[in-house]
N, C-alpha and C positions, 0 to 999 in steps of 0.2 A: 336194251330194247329187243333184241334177236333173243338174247336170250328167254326172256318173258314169252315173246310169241309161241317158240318154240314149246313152252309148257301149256298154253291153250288146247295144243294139237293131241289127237289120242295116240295113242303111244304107237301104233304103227307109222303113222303118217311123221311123227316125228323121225323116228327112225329112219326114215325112207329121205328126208329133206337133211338129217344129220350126216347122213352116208353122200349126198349129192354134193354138200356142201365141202367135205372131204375132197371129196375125189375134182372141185373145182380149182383147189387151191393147193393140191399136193398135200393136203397135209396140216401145212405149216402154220405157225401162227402168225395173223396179221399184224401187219406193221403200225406201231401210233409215233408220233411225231419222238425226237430227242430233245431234250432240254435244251429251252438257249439261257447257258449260263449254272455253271457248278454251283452253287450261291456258297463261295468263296464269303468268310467273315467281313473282309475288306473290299474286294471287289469280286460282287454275286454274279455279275455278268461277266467277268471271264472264264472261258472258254466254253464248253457243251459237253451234251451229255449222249449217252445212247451210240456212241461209239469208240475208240480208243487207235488213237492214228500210227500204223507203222512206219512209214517213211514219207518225206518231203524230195520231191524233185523239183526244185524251181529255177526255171529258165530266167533269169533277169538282165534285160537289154537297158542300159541307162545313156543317156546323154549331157555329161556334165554342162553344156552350154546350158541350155533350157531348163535341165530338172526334172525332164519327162523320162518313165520309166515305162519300158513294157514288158509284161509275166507273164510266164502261163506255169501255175504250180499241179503240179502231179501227186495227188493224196492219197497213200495206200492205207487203208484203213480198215478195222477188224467190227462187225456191228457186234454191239453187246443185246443188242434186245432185236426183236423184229422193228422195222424201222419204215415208217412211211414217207416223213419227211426227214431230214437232221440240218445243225444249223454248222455257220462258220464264221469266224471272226475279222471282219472286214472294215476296217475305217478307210473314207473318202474311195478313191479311186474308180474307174468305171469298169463295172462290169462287161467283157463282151460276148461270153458265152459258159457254159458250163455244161457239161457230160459225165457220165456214173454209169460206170458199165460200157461208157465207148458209145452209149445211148444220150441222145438230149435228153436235160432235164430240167424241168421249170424253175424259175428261181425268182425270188423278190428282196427287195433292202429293206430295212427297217432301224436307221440307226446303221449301230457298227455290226448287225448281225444280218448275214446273208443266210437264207432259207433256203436251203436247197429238197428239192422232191422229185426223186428218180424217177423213171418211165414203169418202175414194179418197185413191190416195197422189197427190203433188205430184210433178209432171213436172219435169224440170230444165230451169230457165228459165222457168216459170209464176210468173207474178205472180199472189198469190191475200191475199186479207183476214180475218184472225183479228180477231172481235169479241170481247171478254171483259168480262163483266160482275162486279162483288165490291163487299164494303162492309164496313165493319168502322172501327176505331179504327188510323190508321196508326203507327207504333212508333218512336221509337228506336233509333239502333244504335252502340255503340260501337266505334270503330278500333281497331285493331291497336297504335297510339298512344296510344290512353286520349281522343281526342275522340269529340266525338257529332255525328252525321250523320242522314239519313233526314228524317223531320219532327217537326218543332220545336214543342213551342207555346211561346206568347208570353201575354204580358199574365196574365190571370186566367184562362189557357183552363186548361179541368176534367182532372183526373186520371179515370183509367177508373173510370165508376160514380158518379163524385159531380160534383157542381152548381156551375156557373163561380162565380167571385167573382169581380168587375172591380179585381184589385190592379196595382201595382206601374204601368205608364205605359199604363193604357188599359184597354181592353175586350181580354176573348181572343180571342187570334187563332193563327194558324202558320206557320210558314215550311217549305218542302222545299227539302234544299240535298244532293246525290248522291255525293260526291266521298268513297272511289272508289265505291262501289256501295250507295249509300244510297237511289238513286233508286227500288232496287225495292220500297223500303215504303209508296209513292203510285201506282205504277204497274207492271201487268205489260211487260215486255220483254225486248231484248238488250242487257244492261246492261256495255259493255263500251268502251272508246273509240275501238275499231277498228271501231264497226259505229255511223255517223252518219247520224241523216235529219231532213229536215224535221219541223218540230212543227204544229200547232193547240190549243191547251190554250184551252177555255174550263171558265171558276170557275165556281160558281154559289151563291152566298154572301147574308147576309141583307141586306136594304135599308142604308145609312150605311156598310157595310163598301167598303174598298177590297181589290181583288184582283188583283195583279201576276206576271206572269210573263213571257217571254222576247219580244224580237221588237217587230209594233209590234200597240197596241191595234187592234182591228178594228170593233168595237163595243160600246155597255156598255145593256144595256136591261131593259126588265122581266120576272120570267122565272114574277111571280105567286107568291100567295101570301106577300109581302112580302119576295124576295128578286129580284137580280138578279144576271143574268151577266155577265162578261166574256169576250169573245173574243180572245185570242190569236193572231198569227199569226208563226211563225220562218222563213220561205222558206230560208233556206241551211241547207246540212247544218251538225248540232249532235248532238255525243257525252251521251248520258244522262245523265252525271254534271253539266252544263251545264243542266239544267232548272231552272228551279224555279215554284215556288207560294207567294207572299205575301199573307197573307189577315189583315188587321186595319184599326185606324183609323190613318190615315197620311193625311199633307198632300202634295197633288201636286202638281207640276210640269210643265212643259213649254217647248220651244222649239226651235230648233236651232243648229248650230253653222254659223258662217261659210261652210261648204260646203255647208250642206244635209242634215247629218247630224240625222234628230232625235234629240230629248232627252225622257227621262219619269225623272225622277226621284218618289219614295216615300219619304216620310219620318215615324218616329214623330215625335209632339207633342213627348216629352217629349227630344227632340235635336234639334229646331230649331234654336235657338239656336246649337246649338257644334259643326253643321254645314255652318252658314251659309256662313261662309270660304272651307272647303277647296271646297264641292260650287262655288261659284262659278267656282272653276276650270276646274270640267269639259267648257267647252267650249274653252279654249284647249287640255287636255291634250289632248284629242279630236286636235285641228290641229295642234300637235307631231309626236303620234305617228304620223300622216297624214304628214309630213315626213320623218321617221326612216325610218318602217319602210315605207312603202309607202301604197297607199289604205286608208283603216278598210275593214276586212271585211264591214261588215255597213249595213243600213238606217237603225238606230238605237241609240242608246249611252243610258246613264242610268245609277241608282244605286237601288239601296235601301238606307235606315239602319232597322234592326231597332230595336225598344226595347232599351236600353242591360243586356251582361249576358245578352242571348239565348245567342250564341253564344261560342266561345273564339276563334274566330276570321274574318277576310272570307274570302270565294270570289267567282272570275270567274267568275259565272254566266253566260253567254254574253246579252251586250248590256246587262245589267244587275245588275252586281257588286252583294253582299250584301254590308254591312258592321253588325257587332255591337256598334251605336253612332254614336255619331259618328266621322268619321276622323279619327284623331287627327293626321296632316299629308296636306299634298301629296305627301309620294311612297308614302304607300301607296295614294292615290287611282289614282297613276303606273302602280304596281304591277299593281295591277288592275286598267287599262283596259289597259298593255301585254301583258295574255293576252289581250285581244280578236284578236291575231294571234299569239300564241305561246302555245297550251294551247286555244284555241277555234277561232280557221279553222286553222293550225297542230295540227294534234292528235297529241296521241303513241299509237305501231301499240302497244303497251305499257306498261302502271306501271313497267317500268323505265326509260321514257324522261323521265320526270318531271322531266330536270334542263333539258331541253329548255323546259319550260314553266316553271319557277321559274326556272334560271339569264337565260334572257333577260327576265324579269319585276325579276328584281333590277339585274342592269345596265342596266335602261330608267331605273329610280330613280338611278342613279349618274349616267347621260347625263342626265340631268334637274340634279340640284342640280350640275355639270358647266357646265349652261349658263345655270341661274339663280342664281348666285350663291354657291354652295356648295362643298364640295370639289368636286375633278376626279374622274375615273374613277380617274385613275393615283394619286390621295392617298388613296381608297380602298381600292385594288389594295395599297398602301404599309400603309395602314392595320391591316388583316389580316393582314400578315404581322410586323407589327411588334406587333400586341395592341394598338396605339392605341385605347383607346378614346376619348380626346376628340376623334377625327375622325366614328366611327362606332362605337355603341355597342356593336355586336355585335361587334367583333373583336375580343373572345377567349374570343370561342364556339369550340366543339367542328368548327369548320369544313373541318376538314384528319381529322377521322375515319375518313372512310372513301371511297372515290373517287366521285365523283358517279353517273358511268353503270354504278353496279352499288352501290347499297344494298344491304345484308347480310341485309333480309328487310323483310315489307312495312312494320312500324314504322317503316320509314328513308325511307320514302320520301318524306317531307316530314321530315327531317331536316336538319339547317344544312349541313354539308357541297353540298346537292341546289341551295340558293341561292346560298349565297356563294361557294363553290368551285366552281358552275356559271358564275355570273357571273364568277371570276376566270379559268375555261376564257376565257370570250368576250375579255376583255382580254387575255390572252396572244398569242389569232389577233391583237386588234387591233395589238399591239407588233410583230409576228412582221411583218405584213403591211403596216400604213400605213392611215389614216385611211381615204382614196380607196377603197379594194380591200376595208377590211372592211365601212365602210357598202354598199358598193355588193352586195357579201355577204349580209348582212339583208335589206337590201329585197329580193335575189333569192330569198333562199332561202324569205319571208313570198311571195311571188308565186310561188312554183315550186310549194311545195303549199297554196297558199290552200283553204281548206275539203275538206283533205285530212288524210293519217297522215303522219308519218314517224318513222323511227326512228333514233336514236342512230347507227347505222351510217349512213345515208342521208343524217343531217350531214355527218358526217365527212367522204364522199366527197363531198358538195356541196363543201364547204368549201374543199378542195382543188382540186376542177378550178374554181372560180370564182373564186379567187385567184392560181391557177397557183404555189403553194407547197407545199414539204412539211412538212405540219404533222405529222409523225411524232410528234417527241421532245414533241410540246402535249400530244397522247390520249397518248400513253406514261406523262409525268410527272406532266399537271394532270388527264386524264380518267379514266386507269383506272388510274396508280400507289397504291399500298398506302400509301407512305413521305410525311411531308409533306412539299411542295415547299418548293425555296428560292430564292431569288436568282437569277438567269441561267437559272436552267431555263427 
């Protein structure tokens, strides 16, 4: 419309309102609104658009009696466009203020997406800091799958409105575990995988509690009033879903691994015992998978075992896998610490790349009992297709369903086909190409986008020029064929 008018005017007078308009605005180009919502294949509404977030500083005050949480997250963020409004990812919780630029700035709900609209629009290429303040009781949320994500509680912690009881292995406590986008019921953001930044999460929890999250401890002190904080620190970029907050009574840990990797393990009381084992491993796996795939990505590695029955299942939260009990063997430990470079510095541009982070997580377990004593990759690979299960008990799961790099909607997407049939993608490159060529593969490709995205496609072609093979008929028949595979394909 401005612009139209503008062509009415004779050409001095335009001139004279073009130069006024300049000099009213700097310049700059005006800001339009950012997307709410990447439109993600599986889920379009996670995360936003029109900006790209560099760091999380989120204060979190909890109260294991009640449930009730108070935040105030600190968002430093780069605008990619000129930006009038931008949005955030917010389920439940209440809002009680918000600032950008150290300025109030307008905001409204809509759903799980918070609108925020600074006091001036956002220049493209200004780095500017959204402070949001909320409190409220964090929620639950169930998958598209039928699990539950978001925050947890544990032990004897209280249902909304009524008064803890200490049952079941402990005092109450909670866990937040994000995967895909459960993160937004702890914290507001860009909750999406394509959009990673450094963290600071400090807890602030009652005295005897321990409070765990990502990274390495920074400090643990007194914060008055009979509670203390913990500080947090994640240096490397980390996808939201990667966060988490473990907050109850747990026996710690510490030490490192032969390289200097540390170690902070967290463990409930009452999985001590039939923990013991498998976590002892954890610093040989560490140095393994350092061998395998490349340098460990990060400062420090560890574990959290929940009280037993939290969850339905583990997550590689970035440097510090969640596990819903004790682990029950070594290779789901395997499993889990092989996303520290495939699904955590490795990160998928999309939820349809998911097979990228489960398929190479389950073949780190095959290469594992492979060289400790166990089946090989290849009598796994035999395995599966034969329905053996007394090799491996899952193979005559539903694994040949549906093609790994295109789940049929987002319930699939931790679906068996996304692991096992990702992981027999990888053994097929291995056959196709030779031991030499595909390790050498891995470790390029965990080094090509260390603490980066990439996508299904972006393998592919990796794959192939670092091989110097056409892996055609591989993504034809075992990535993105309809039909099950067979033999010699």
């Amino acid at each position: 419309m401005e612009h139209r008018a503008v062509l009415r005017l004779a050409a001095p007078a335009a001139a004279a309102l073009l130069a006024l308009t300049t000099a009213c605005t700097g310049g700059a180009v005006q800001g339009r609104p950012g997307a709410s919502g990447l439109r993600d294949p599986y889920f379009p509404k996670a995360g936003n658009g029109g900006y790209q977030v560099e760091h999380y500083a989120l204060d979190l005050d909890y109260e294991p009696a009640d449930g009730r949480l108070r935040g105030r997250a600190v968002i430093t963020a780069r605008a990619r466009q000129g930006l009038s409004s931008f949005n955030l990812d917010l389920s439940g919780l209440k809002v009680e203020g918000v600032t950008v630029q150290d300025r109030r700035a307008r905001y409204n709900r809509s759903g799980n997406e918070l609108t925020v609209r600074p006091a001036e629009d956002l220049e493209k290429g200004e780095v500017f800091r959204t402070e949001v303040s909320y409190s409220g009781r964090p929620k639950t949320l169930s998958d598209p799958d039928g699990s539950e994500e978001g925050w947890i509680t544990t032990g004897g912690a209280a249902a909304d409105g009524e008064a803890a009881e200490g049952t079941g292995d402990g005092a109450p406590g909670a866990v937040g575990v994000g995967e895909p986008v459960g993160s937004m019921t702890w914290f507001p953001g860009n909750h999406h995988p394509s959009d990673k930044a450094a963290y600071d999460i400090t807890l602030t929890v009652p005295d005897g509690y321990e409070a765990v999250s990502n990274g390495e401890l920074r400090s643990r002190t007194p914060a008055g009033a009979g509670r203390t904080a913990f500080a947090w620190h994640s240096p490397e970029p980390m996808a939201s879903y990667l966060a988490t907050a473990v907050i109850g009574k747990y026996r710690v840990s510490t030490g490192r691994t032969p390289s200097g990797v540390g170690l902070y393990t967290a463990v409930s009381p009452g999985e001590a015992a039939r923990s013991e084992g498998v976590l002892a491993r954890l610093p040989e796996v560490v140095e393994w998978g350092s061998r395998r795939f490349g340098p460990y990505p990060f400062g420090t590695a560890g574990a959290v075992v929940l009280p037993g029955g939290t969850l339905g299942y583990a997550l590689e939260t970035q440097t510090r896998p969640v596990f819903p009990g004790a682990p029950g063997s070594e290779e789901l430990l395997v499993h889990e610490l092989a996303h520290q470079w495939f699904g955590n510095s490795v990160s998928p541009k999309s939820w349809k790349d998911m097979w990228l982070n489960e398929g190479f997580a389950t073949y780190a377990e095959w290469l594992w009992t492979e060289e400790h004593g166990g089946p090989t990759a290849q009598e796994e690979f035999d395995a599966f297709l034969d329905g053996d299960t007394d090799v491996d008990e899952n193979a005559d799961s539903d694994w040949d369903a549906f093609p790994p790099a295109a789940p049929p909607g987002p319930e699939d997407i931790s679906g068996n086909p996304v692991y096992y049939r990702g992981a027999m993608v990888l053994h097929r490159i291995r056959q196709e190409v030779g031991d030499g060529a595909f390790f050498d593969m891995v470790r390029g490709w965990a080094a090509e986008h260390r603490h980066g995205n990439a996508s299904t496609a972006d393998f592919t072609a990796y794959a192939q020029e670092r091989t110097g093979r056409d892996l055609k008929t591989v993504w034809d028949v075992w990535l993105y064929g309809k039909d099950r595979p067979g033999r010699g394909r």
